[in-house]
C-alpha positions as CSV (number, residue, x, y, z in Angstrom):
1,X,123.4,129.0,175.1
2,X,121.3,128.6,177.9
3,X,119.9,125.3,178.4
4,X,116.5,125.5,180.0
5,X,114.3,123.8,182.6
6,X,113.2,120.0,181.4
7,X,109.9,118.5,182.8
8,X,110.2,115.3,182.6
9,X,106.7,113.1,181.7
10,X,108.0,110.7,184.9
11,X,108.0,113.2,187.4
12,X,104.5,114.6,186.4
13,X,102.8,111.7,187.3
14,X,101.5,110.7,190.8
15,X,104.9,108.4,192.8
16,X,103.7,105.7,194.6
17,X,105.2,102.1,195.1
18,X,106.3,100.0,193.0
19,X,104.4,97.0,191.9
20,X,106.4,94.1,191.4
21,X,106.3,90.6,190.0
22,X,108.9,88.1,188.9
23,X,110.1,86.4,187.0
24,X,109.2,89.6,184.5
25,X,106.6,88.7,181.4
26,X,107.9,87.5,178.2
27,X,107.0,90.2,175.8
28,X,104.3,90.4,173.7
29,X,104.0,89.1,170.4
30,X,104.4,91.6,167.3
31,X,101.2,91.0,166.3
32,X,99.5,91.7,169.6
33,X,101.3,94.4,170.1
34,X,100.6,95.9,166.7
35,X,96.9,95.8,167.4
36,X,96.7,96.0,171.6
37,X,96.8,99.6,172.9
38,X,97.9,98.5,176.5
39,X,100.4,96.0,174.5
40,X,101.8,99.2,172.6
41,X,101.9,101.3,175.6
42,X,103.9,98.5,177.4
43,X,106.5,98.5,174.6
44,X,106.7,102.7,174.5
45,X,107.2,102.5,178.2
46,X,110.1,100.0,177.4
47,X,111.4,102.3,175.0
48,X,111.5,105.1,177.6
49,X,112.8,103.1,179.4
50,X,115.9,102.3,177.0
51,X,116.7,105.9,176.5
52,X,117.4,107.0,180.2
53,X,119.5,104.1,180.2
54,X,121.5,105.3,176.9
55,X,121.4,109.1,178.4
56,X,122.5,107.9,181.8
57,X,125.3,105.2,180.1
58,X,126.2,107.8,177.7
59,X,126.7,111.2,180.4
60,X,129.6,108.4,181.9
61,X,132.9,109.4,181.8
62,X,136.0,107.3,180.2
63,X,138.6,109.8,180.8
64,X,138.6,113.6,181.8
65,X,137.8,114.4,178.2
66,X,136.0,111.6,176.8
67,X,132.4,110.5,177.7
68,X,130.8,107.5,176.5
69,X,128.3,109.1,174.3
70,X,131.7,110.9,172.8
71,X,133.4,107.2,172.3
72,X,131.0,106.0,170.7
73,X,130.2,108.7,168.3
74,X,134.0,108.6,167.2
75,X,133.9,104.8,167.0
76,X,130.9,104.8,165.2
77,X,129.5,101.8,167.1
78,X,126.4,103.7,169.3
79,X,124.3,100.6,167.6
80,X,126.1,98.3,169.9
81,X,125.2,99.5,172.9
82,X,121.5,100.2,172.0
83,X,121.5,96.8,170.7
84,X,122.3,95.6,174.6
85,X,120.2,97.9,176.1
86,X,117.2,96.2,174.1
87,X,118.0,93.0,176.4
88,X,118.1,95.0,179.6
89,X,116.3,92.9,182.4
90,X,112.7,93.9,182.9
91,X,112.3,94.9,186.6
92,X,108.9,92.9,187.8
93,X,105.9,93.7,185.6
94,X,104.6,96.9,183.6
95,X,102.6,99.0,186.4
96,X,99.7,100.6,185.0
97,X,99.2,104.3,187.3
98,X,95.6,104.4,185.4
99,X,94.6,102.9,181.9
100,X,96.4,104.9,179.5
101,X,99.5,105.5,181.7
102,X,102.4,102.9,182.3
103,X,105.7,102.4,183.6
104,X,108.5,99.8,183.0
105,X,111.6,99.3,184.8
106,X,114.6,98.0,183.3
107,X,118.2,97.3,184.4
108,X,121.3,96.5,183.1
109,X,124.6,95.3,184.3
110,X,127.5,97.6,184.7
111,X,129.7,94.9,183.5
112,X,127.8,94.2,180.5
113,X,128.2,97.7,179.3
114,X,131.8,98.1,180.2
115,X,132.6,94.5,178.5
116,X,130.8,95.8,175.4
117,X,133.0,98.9,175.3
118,X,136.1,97.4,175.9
119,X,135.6,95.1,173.1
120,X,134.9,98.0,171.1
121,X,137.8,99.3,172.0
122,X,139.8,96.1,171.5
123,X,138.8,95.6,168.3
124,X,139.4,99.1,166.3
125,X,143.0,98.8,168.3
126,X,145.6,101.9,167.8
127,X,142.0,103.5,165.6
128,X,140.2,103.6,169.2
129,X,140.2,107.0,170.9
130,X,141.1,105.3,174.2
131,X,142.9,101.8,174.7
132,X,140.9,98.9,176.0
133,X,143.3,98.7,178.9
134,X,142.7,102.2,180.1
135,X,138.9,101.5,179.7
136,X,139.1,98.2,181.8
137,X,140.6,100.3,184.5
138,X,138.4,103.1,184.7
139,X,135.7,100.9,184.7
140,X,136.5,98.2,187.1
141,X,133.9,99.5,189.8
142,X,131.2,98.7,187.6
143,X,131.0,94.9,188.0
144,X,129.2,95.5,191.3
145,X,126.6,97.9,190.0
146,X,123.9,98.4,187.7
147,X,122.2,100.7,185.4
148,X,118.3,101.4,186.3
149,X,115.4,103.6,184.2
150,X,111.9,104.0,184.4
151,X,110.3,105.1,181.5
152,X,106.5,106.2,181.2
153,X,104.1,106.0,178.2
154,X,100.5,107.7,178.0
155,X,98.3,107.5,175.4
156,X,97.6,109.7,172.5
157,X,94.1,110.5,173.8
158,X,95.7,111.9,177.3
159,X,98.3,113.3,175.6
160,X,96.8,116.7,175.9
161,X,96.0,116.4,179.5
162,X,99.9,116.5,180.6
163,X,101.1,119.7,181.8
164,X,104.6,120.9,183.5
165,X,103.8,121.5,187.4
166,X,106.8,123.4,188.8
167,X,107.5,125.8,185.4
168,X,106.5,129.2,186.6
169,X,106.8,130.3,183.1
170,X,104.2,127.4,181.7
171,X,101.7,128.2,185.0
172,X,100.8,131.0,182.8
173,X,100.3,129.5,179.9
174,X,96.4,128.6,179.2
175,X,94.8,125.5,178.6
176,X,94.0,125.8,174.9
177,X,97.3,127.0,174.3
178,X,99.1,124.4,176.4
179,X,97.4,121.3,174.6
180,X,97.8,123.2,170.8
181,X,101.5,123.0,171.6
182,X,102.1,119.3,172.9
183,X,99.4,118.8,169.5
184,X,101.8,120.2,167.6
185,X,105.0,118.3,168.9
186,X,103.2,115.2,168.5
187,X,102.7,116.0,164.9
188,X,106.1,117.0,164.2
189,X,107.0,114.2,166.0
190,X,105.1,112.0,163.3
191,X,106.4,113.9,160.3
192,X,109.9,113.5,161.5
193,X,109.5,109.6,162.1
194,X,108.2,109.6,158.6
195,X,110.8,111.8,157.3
196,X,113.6,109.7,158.4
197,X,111.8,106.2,157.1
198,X,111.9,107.5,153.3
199,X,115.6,106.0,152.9
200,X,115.6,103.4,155.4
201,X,115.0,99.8,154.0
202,X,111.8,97.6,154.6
203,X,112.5,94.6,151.9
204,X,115.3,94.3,149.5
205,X,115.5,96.9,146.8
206,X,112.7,98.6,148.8
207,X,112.5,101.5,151.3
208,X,109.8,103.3,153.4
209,X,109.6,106.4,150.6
210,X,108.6,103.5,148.8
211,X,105.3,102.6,150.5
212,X,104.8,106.3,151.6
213,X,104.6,106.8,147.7
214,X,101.4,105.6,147.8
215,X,98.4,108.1,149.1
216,X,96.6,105.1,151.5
217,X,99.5,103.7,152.2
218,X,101.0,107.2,153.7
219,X,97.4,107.8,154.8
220,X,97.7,104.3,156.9
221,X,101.2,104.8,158.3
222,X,100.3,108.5,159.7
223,X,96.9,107.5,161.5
224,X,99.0,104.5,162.9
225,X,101.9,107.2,164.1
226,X,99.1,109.7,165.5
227,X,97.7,106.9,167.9
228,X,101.0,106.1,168.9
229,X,101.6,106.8,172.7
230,X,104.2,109.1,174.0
231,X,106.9,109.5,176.3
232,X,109.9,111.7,177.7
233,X,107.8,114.4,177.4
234,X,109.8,117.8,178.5
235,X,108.7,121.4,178.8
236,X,110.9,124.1,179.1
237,X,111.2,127.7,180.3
238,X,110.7,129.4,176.6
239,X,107.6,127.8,176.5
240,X,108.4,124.7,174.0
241,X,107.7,121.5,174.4
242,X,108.9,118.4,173.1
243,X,108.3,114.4,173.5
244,X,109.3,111.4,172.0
245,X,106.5,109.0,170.5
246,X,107.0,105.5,171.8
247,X,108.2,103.2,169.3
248,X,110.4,101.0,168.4
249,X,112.1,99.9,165.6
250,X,109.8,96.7,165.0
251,X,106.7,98.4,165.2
252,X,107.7,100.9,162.7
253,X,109.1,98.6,160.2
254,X,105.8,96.5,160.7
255,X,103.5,99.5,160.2
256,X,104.9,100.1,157.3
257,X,104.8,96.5,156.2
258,X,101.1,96.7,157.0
259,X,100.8,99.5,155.0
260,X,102.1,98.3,151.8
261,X,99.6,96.0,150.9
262,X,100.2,93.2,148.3
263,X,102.1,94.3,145.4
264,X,105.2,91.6,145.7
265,X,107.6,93.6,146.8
266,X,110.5,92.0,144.5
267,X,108.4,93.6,141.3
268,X,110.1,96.1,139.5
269,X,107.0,97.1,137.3
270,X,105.8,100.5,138.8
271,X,102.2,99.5,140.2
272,X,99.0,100.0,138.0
273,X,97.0,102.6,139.5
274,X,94.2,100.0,141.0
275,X,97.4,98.0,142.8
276,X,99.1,101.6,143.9
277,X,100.0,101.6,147.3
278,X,100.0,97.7,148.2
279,X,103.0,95.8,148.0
280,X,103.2,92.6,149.7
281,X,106.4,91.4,152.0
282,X,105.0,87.7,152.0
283,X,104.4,85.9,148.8
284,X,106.1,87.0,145.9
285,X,109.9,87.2,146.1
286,X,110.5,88.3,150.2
287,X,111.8,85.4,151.9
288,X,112.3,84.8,156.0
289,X,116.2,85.0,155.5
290,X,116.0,88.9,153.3
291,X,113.3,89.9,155.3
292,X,115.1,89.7,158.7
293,X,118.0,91.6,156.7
294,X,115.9,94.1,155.6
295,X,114.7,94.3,159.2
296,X,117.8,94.5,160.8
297,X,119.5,96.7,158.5
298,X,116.3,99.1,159.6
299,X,116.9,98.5,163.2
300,X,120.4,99.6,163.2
301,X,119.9,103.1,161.0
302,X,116.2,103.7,163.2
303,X,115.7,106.4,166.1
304,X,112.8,107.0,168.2
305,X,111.1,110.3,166.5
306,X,111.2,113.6,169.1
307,X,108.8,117.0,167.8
308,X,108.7,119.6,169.5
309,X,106.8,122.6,169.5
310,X,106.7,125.8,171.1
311,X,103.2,127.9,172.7
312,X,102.4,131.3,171.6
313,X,104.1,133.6,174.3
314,X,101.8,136.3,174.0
315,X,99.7,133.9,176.5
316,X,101.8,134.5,179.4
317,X,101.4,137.2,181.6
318,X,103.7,140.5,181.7
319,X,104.4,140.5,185.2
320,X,105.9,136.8,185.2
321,X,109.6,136.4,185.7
322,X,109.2,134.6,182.0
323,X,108.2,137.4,180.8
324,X,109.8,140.4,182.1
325,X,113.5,138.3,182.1
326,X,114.5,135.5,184.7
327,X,116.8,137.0,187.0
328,X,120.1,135.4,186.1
329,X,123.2,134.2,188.4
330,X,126.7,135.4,188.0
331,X,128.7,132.2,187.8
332,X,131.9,132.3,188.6
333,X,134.9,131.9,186.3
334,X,136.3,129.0,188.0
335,X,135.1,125.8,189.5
336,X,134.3,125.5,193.3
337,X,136.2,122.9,195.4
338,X,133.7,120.5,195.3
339,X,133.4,119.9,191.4
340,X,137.2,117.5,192.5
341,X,135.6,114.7,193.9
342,X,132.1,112.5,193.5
343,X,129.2,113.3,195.7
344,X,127.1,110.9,197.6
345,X,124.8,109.8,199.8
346,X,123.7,106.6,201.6
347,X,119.9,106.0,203.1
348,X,118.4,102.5,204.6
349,X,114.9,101.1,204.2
350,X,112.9,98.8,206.6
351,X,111.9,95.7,204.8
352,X,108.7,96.6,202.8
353,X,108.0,92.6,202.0
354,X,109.4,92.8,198.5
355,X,113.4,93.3,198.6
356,X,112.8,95.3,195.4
357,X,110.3,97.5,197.1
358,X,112.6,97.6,199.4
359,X,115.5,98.5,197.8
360,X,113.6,101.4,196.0
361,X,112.7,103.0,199.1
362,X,116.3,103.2,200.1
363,X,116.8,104.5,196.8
364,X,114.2,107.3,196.6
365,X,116.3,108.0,200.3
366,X,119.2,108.2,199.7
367,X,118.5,110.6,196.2
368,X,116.7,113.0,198.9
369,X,119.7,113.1,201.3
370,X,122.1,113.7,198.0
371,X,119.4,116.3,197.0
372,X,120.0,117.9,200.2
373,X,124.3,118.3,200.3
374,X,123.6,118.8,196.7
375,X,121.6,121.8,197.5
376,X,123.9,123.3,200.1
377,X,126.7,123.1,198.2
378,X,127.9,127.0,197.9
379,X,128.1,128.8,194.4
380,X,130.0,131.3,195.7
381,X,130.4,132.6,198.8
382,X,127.1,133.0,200.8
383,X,124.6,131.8,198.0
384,X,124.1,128.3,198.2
385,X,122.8,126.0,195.1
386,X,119.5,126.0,196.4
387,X,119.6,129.7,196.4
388,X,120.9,130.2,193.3
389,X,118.1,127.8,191.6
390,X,115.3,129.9,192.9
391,X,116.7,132.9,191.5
392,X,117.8,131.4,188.1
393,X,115.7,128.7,186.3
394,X,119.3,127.6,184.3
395,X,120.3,127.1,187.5
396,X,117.6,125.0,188.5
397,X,117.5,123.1,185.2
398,X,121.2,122.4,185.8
399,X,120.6,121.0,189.1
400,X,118.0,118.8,188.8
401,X,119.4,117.6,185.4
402,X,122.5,116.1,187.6
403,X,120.3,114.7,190.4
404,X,118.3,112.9,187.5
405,X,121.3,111.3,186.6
406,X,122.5,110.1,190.3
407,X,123.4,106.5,190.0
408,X,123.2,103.5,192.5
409,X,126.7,102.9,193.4
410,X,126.3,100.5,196.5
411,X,123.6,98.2,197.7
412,X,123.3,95.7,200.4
413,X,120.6,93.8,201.9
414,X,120.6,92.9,205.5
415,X,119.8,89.4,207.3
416,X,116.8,90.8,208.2
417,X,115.6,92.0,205.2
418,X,116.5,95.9,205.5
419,X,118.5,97.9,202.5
420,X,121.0,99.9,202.5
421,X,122.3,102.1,199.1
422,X,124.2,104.5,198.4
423,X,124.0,106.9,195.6
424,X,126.3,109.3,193.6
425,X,127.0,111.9,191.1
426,X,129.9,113.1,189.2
427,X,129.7,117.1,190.2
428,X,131.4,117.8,186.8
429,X,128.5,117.1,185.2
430,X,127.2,119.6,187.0
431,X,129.4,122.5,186.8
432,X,130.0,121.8,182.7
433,X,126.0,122.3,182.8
434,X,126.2,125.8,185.3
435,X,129.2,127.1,182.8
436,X,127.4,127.4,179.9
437,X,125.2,129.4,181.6
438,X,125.3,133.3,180.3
């Protein structure tokens, strides 16, 4: 099936520097966080943050046939790296691009991650898909790099101001219509996160359809979800949208906490209909040691909610190329000669006064000049990538989706203060995407 174009929220808002701080902040208390809208915007921004970093880990290859995503599915152990990824290293502080929009950088060692796996791998023995040995090899070069993600959050009272700025087939989409369908994936969004909390437990012998049994206590938990910030939001060609709301596991399982009330939560009496809908997690029968059980055995069984929704197509005009069918690129049958080896690209950067900054800057550099061979790569003969993207939106989908996933593969700084990296991308990743292409 054709995959189509994705929008991300990151690249829709204005790129400028970085602003940087260290060491980073410690992280704000539950509480605060709870009831602070910049302090809940901070931690969906983290959040983001954590899946591009899962996405990007996961898209990594272990062997020809086996990606990490694919290892850990089999090995039934994705909890483990999520659980790592939650300690990532907070680049500087959370940058704020207005009020209601922030940005968090994280990182994460490359030798973290492959440790983590090996050991997975080490302990499930002749049961693992690959041995621990072969993973230790393939993986080698990653002590000397590291993972990095931004992720964005804007608030639910912008949320409706967002809208895809290189999607021909959402330019003729209008206003109303736009803002009805990110309303909608929002609220799908909310009904899937509360959905998927029914079975999950919040205090022994009790679970979230427990609480959401009660009509204020549902009531409670879904105005909490709908002022809940977003992020990752993505358009696509077809004209549907989806986003993911940012939260975390904690401030789910403490909104519903919140939510119950005071009924002792150890009571097996149904509640009288005056106590309906409050059950308390403090006194009466939840003690510190159960209650972080409960709370972890809710972490490892919680993901972020994604809605999506789709606008009414009838909005778009008849002449667009959405419209009247995308013209569509024959690809051919076999790989190109350049799918055998990685592609990258190397850029320096003057000193900017921060080696950070600095080090971004070369970044952002070298990602052009990879954008750049990327682009000229040929299809087939005479139609270069960059042709074939303006001609085909799967195309162009495909190709931005592997320059999104470029990784830092070298970086150096100089006595003088100037970077230097280099960055890369496995051009497999690329051509599985263009084959599936009709």
């Amino acid at each position: 099936m054709r995959r189509l174009t994705l929008i991300s929220l990151l690249i829709l808002l204005p790129v400028t520097a970085h602003s940087f701080a260290a060491p980073p902040p410690a992280p704000p208390a539950k509480a605060k966080a709870a009831s602070d809208p910049r302090a809940a915007q901070v931690a969906a921004a983290t959040a983001g943050a954590i899946l591009r970093l899962s996405d990007d880990i996961n898209e990594q290859r272990l062997s020809p046939a086996l990606t990490v995503r694919q290892f850990l599915e089999k090995t039934g152990q994705s909890a483990e790296l999520m659980d790592v990824l939650r300690r990532a290293d907070q680049i500087g502080g959370p940058r704020w691009l207005d009020d209601q929009t922030c940005q968090v950088k994280l990182s994460v060692s490359g030798q973290r991650i492959a440790k983590v796996l090996e050991n997975i791998a080490q302990d499930l023995g002749a049961k693992s898909p690959i041995p621990a040995a072969a993973i230790r090899i393939k993986l080698r070069d990653w002590a000397g790099r590291s993972f990095l993600a931004t992720g964005t959050s804007i608030s639910a009272s912008r949320l409706e101001q967002i809208r895809p700025t290189d999607s021909i087939a959402w330019q003729q989409v209008d206003d109303d219509t736009r803002r009805r369908a990110i309303t909608s994936a929002a609220q799908d969004a909310a009904r899937r996160a509360t959905d998927a909390v029914r079975s999950l437990p919040v205090a022994p012998n009790r679970t979230g359809g427990d609480v959401l049994a009660s009509a204020s206590s549902a009531e409670q938990f879904n105005q909490w979800l709908a002022s809940r910030p977003v992020t990752n939001v993505r358009f696509h060609d077809d004209l549907s949208v989806d986003l993911t709301l940012g939260v975390t596991s904690d401030d789910v399982f403490n909104a519903l906490r919140d939510a119950a009330g005071d009924i002792p939560a150890d009571s097996t009496a149904p509640p009288s209909p005056a106590d309906q809908g409050h059950m308390s997690f403090a006194a009466g029968g939840v003690g510190g040691d159960a209650l972080a059980e409960a709370r972890r055995n809710f972490e490892s069984q919680f993901q972020p909610p994604t809605g999506s929704a789709r606008a009414d197509s009838t909005t778009a005009s008849a002449t667009t190329p959405h419209s009247a069918g995308p013209a569509r690129v024959v690809i051919p049958s076999a790989p190109p000669a350049w799918v055998k080896k990685p592609i990258s690209a190397e850029a320096r950067a003057s000193s900017a006064g921060s080696r950070l900054l600095t080090m971004r800057s070369a970044e952002l550099k070298a990602t052009e000049n990879l954008r750049a061979q990327v682009n000229a790569l040929e299809l087939a003969p005479g139609l270069t990538l960059s042709d074939a993207a303006r001609q085909d939106p799967g195309v162009a989908q495909a190709l931005g989706g592997a320059l999104d996933r470029a990784r830092v593969v070298k970086s150096d700084y100089s006595a003088n203060g100037d970077a230097a990296v280099r960055v890369e991308i496995d051009p497999r990743d690329l051509w599985d995407e263009l084959s599936k292409l009709p």
